[in-house]
DSSP file (Angstrom, degrees, kcal/mol; ACC not computed):
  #  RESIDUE AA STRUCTURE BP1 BP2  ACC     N-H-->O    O-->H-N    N-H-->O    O-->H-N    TCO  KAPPA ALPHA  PHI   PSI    X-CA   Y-CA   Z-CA
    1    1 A X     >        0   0    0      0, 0.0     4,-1.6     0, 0.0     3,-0.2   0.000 360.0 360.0 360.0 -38.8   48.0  -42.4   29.5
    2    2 A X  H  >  +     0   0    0      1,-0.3     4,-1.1     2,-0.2     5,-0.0   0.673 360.0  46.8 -52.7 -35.2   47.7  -42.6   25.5
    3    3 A X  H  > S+     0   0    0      2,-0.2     4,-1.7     3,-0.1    -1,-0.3   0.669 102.4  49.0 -74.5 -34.3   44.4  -43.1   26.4
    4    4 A X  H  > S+     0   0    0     -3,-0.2     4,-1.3     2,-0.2    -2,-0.2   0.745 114.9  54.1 -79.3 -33.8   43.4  -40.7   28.8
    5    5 A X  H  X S+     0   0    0     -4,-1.6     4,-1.3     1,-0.2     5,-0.3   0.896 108.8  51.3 -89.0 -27.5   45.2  -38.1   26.1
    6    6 A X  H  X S+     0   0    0     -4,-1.1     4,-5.6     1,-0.2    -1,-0.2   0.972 112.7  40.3 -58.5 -41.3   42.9  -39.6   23.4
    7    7 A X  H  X S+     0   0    0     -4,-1.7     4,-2.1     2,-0.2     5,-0.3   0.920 109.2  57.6 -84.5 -14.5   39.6  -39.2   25.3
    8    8 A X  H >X S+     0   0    0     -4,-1.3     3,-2.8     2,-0.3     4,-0.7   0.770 117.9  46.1 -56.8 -97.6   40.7  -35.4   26.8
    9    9 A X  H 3X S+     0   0    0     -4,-1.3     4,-1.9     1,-0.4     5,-0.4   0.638 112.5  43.0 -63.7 -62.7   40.9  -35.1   22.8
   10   10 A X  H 3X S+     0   0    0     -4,-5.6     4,-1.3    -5,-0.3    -1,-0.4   0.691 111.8  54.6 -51.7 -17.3   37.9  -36.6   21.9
   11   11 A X  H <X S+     0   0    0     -3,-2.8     4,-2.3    -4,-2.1     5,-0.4   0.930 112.8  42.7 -44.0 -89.2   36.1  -34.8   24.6
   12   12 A X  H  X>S+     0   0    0     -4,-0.7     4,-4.3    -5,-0.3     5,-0.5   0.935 112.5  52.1 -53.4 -40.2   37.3  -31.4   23.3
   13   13 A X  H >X5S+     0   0    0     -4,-1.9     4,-3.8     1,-0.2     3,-0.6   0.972 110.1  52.2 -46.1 -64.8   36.7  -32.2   19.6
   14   14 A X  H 3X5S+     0   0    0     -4,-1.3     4,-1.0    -5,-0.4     5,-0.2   0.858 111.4  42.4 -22.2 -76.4   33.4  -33.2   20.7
   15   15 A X  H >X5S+     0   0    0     -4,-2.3     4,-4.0     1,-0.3     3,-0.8   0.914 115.0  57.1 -33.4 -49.9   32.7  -29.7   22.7
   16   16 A X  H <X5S+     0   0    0     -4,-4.3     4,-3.5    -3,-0.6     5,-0.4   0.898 110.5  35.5 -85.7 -24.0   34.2  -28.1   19.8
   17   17 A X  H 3<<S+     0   0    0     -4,-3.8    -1,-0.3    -5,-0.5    -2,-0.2   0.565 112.0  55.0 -95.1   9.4   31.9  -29.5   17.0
   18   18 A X  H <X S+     0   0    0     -4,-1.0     4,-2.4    -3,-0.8     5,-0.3   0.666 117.7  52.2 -85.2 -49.6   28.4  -29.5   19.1
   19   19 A X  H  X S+     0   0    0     -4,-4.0     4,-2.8    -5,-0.2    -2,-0.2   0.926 113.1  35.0 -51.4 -42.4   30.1  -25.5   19.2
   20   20 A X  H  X S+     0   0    0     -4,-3.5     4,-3.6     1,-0.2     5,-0.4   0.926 115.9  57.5 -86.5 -28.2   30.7  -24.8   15.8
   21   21 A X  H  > S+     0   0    0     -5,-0.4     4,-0.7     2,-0.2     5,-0.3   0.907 109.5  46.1 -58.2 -37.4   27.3  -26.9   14.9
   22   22 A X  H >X S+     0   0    0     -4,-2.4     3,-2.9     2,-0.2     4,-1.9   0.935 115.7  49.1 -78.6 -51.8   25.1  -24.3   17.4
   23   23 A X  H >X S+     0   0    0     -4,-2.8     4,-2.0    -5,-0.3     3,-0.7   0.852 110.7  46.4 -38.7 -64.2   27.1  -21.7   15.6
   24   24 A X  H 3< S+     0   0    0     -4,-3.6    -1,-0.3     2,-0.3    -2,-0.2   0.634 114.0  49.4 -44.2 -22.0   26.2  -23.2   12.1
   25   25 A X  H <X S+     0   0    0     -3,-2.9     4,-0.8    -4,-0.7     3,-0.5   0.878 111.3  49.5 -98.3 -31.7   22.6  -23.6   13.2
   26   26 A X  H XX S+     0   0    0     -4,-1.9     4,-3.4    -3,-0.7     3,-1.4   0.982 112.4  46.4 -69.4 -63.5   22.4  -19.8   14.5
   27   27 A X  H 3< S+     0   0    0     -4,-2.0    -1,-0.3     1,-0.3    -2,-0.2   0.096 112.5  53.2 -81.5  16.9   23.9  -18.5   11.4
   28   28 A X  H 3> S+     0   0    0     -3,-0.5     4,-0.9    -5,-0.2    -1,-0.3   0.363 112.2  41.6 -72.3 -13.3   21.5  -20.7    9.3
   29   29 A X  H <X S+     0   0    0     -3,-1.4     4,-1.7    -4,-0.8     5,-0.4   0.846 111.8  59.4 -99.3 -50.8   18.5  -19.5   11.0
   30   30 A X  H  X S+     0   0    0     -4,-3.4     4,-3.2     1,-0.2    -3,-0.2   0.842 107.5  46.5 -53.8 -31.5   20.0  -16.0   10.8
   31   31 A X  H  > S+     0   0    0     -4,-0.2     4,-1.2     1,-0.2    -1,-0.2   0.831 104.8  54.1 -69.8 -30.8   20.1  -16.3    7.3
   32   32 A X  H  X S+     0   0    0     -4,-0.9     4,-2.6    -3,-0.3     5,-0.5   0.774 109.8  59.6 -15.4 -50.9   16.6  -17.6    6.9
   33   33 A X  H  X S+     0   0    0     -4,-1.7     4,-2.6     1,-0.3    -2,-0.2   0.959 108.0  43.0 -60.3 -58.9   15.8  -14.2    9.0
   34   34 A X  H  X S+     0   0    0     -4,-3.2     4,-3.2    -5,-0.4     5,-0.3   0.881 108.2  51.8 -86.8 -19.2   17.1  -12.3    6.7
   35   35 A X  H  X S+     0   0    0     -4,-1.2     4,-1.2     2,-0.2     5,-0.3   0.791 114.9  50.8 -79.5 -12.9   15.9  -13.7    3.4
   36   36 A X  H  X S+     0   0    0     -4,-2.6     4,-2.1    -5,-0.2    -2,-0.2   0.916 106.3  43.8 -69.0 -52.4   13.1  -13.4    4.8
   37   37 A X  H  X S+     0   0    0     -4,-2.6     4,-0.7    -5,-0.5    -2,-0.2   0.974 117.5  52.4 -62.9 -29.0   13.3   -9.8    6.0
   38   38 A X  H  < S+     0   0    0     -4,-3.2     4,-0.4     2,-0.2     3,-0.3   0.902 105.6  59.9 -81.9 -32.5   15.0   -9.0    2.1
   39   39 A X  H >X S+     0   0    0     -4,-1.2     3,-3.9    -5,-0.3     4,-3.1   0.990 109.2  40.1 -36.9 -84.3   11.8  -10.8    0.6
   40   40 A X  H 3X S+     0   0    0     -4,-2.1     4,-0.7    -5,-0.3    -1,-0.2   0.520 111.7  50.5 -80.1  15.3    9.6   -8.4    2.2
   41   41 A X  H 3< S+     0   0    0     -4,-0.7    -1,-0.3    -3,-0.3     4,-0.2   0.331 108.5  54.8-117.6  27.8   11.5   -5.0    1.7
   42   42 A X  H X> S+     0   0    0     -3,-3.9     4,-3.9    -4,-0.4     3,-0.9   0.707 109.7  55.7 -90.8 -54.4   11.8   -6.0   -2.4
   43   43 A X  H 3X S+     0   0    0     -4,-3.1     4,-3.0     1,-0.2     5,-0.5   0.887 114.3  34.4 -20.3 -66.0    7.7   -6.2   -1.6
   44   44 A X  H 3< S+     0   0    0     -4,-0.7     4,-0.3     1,-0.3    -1,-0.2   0.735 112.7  57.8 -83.9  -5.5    7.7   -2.8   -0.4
   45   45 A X  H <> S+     0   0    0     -3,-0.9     4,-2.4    -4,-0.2     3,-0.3   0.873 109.0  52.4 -54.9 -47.3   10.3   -1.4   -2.8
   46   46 A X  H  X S+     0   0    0     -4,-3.9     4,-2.0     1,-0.3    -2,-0.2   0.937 109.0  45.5 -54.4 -44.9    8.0   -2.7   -5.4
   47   47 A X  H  X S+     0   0    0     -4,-3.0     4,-1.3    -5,-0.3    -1,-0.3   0.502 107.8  59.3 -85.7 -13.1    5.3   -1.1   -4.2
   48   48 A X  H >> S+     0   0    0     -5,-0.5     3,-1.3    -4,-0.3     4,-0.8   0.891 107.4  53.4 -55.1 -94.8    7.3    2.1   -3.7
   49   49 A X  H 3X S+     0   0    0     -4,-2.4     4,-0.6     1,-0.3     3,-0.3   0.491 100.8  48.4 -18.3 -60.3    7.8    1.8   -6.8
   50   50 A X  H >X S+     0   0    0     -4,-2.0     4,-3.3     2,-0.2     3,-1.0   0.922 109.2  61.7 -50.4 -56.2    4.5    1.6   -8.3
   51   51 A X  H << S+     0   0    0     -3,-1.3     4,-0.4    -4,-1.3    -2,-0.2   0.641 102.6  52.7 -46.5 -13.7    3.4    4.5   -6.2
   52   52 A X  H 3X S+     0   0    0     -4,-0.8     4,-1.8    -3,-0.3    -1,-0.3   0.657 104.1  43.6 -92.8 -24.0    5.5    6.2   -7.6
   53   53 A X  H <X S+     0   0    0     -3,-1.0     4,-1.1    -4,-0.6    -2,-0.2   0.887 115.7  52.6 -77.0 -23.2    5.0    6.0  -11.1
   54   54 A X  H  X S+     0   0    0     -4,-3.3     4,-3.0     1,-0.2    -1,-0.2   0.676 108.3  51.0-100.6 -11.4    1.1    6.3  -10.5
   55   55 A X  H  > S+     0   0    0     -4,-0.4     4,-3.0    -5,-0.4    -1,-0.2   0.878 112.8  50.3 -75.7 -49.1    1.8    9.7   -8.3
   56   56 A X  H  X S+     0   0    0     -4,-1.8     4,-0.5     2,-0.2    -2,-0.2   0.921 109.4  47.0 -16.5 -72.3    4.0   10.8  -11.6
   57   57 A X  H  < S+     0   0    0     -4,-1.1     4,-1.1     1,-0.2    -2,-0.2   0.983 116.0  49.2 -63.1 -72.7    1.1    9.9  -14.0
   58   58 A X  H >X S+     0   0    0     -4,-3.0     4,-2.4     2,-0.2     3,-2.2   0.794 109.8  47.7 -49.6 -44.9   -1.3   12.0  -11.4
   59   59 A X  H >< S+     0   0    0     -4,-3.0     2,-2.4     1,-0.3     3,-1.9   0.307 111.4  53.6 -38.1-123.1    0.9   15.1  -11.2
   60   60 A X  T 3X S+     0   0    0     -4,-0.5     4,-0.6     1,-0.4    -1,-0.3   0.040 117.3  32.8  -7.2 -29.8    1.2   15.0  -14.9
   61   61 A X  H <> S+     0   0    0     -2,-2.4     4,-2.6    -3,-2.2     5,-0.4   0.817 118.1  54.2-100.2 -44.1   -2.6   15.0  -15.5
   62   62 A X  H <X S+     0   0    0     -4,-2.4     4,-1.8    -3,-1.9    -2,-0.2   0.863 115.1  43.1 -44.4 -40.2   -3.3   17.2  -12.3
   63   63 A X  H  > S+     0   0    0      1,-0.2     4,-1.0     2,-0.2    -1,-0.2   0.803 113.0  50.1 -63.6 -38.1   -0.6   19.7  -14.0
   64   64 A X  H  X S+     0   0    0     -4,-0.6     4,-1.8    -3,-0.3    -1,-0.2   0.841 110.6  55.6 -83.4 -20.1   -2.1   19.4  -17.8
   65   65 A X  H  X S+     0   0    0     -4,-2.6     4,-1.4     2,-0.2    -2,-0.2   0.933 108.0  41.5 -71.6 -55.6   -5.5   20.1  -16.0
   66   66 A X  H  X S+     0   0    0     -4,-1.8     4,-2.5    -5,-0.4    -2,-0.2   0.709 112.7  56.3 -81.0  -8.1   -4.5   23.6  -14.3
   67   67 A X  H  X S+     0   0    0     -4,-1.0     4,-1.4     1,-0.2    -1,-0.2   0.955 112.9  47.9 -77.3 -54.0   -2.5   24.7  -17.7
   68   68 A X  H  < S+     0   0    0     -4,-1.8     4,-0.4     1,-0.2    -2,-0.3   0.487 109.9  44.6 -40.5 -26.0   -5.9   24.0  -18.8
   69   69 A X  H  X S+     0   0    0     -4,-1.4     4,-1.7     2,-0.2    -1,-0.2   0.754 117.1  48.8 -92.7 -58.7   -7.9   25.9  -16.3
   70   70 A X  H  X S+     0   0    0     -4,-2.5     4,-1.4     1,-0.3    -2,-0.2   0.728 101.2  58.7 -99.4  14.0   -5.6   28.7  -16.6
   71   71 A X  H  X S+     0   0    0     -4,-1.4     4,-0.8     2,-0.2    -1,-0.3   0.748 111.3  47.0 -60.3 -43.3   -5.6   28.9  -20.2
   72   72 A X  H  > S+     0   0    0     -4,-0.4     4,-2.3    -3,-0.2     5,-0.2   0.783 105.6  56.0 -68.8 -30.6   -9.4   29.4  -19.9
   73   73 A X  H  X S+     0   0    0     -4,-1.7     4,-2.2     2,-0.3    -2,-0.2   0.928 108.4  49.2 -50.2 -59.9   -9.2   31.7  -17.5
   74   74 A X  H  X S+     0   0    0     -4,-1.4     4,-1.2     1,-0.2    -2,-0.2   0.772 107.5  51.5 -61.3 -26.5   -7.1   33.6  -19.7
   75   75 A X  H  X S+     0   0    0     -4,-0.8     4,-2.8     2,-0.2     5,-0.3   0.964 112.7  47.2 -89.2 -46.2   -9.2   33.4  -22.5
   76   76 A X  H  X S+     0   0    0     -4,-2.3     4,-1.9     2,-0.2     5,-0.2   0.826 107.4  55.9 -41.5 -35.0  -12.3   34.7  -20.3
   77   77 A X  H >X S+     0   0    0     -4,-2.2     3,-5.0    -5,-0.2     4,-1.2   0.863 110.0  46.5 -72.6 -89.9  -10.5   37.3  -18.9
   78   78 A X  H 3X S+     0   0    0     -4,-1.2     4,-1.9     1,-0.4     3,-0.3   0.589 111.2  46.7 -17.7 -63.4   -9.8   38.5  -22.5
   79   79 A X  H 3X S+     0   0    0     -4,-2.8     4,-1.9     1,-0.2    -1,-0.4   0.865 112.8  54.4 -48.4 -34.0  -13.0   38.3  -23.9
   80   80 A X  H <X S+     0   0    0     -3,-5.0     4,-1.1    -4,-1.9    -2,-0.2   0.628 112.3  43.4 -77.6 -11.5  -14.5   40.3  -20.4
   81   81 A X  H >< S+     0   0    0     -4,-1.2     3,-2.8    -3,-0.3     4,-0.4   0.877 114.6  50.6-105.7 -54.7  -12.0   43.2  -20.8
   82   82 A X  H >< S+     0   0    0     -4,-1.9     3,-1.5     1,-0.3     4,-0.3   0.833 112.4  51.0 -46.3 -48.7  -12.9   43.3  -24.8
   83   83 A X  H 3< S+     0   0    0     -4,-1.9    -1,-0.3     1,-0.2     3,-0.2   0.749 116.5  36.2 -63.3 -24.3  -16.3   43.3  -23.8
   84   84 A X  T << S+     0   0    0     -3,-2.8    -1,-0.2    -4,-1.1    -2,-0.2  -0.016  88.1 101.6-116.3  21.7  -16.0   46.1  -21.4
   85   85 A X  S <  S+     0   0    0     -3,-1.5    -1,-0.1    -4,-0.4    -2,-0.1   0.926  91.6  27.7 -76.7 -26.0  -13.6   48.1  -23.3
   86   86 A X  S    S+     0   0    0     -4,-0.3     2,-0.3    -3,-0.2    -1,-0.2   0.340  97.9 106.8-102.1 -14.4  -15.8   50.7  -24.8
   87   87 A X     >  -     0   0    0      1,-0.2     4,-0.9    -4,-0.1    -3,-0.0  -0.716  50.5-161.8-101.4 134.4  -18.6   50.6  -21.9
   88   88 A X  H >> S+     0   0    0     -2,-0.3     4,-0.8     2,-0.2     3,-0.7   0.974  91.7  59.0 -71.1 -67.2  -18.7   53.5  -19.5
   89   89 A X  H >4 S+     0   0    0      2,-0.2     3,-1.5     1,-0.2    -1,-0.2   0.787  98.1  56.8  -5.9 -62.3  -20.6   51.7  -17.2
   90   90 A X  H 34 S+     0   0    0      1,-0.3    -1,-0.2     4,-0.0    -2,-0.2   0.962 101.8  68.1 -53.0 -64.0  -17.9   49.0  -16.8
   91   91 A X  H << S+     0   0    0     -4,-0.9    -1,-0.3    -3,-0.7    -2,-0.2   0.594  88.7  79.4 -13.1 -50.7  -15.8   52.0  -15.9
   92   92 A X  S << S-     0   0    0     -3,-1.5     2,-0.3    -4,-0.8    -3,-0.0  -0.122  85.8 -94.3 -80.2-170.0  -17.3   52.7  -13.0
   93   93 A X        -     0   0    0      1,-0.0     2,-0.3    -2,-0.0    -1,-0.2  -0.581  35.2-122.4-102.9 147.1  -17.3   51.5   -9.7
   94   94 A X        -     0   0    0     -2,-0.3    -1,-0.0     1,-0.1    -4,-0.0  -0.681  33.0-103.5 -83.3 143.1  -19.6   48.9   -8.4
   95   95 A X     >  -     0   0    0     -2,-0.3     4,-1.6     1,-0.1    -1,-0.1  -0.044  43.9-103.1 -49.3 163.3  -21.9   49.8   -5.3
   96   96 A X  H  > S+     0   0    0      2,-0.2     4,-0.8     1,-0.1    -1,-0.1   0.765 113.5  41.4 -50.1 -45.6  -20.6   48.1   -2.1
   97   97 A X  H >> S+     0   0    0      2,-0.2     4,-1.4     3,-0.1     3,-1.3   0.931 104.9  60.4-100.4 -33.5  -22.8   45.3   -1.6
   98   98 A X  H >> S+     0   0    0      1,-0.3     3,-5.9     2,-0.2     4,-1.2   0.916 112.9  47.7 -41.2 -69.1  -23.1   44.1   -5.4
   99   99 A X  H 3X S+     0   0    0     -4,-1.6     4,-1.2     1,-0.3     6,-0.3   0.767 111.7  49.8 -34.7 -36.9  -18.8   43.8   -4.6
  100  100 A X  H << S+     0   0    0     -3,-1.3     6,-2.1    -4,-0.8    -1,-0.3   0.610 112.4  46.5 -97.5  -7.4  -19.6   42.0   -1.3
  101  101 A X  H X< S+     0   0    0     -3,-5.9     3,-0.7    -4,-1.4    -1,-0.2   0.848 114.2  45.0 -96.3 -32.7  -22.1   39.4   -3.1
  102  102 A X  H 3< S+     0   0    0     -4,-1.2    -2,-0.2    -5,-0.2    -3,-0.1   0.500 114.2  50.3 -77.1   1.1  -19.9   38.6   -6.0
  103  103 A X  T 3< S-     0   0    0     -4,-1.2    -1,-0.2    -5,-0.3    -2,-0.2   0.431 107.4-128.0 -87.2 -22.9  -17.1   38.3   -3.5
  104  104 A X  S X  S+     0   0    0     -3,-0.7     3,-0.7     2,-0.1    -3,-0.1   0.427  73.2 123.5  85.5 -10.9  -19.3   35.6   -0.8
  105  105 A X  T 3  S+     0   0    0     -6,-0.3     2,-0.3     1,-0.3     3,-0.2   0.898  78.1  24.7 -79.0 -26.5  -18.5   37.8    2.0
  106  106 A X  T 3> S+     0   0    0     -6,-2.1     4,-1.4     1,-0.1    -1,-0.3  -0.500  71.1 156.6-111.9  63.7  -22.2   38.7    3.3
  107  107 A X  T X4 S+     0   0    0     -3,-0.7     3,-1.2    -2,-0.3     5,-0.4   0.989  71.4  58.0 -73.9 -42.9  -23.4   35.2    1.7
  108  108 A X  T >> S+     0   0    0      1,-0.2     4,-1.6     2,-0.2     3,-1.2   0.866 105.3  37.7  -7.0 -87.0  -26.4   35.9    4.8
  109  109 A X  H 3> S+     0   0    0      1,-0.3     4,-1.2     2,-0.2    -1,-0.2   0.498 118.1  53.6 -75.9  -8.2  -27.8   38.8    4.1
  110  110 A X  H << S+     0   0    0     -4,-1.4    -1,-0.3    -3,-1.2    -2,-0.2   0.138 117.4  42.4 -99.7  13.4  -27.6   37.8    0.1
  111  111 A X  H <> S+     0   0    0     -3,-1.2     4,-1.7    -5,-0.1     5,-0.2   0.559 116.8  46.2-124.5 -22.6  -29.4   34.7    1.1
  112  112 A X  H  X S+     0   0    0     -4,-1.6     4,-2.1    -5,-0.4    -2,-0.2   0.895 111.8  48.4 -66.9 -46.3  -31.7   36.5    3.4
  113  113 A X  H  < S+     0   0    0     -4,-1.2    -1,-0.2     1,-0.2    -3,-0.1   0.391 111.6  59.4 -92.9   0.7  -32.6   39.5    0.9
  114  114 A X  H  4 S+     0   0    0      2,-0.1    -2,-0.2    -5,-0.1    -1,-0.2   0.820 104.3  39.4 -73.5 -59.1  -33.2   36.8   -1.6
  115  115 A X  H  < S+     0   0    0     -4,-1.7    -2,-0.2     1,-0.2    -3,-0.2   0.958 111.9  60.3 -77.5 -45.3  -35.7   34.8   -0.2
  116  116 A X  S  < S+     0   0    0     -4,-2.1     2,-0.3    -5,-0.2    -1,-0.2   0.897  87.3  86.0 -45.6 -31.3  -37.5   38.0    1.1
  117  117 A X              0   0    0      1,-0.1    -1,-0.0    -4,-0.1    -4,-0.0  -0.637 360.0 360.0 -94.0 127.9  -37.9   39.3   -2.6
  118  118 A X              0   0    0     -2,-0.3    -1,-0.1     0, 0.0    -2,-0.1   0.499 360.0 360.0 -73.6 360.0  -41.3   37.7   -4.1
């Protein structure tokens, strides 16, 4: 009987370490799994990253570019109304189509009455 109770117990030890050993082998593979998966989202955090700095730099020159742009702007404008400050001409109103060619709106008929005139 001493016997019979030994192998019942070696029998369940058995079971129970072939159990905890598939466990052990599943939670080692799961951890593989996951350094793996933390490997590749430090990649794309890095690379986040970099995009980001280099989207920074471009704002930052795209921004010093349109301060620039409208700093010239400003200075054109200024010179145009000094230039016109004193002229009656300037003063008046422009025909209708001059307005509508320095606007684009009839770019047609300006492209049309263009080529007709020798």
């Amino acid at each position: 009987m001493a016997i019979g109770l030994l192998l019942v117990a070696l029998i369940v030890a058995g079971r129970l370490v072939f159990y905890f050993h598939g466990n052990a082998v599943k939670a080692g593979e799961q951890v593989k799994q996951q350094e793996k998966t933390l490997a590749q989202q430090q990649s794309l955090i890095t690379a986040l990253r970099e995009n980001a700095a280099r989207n920074g730099s471009l704002m930052a020159e795209q921004q010093q570019r349109e301060q620039q742009l409208r700093q010239q702007s400003e200075i054109y404008q200024r010179k145009y109304q000094d230039a016109i400050k004193n002229n009656k001409c300037a003063a008046e109103r422009m025909p209708d189509a001059v307005l509508e060619l320095l606007r684009g709106a009839d770019t047609n008929a300006a492209s049309a009455n263009s080529s007709a005139t020798p």
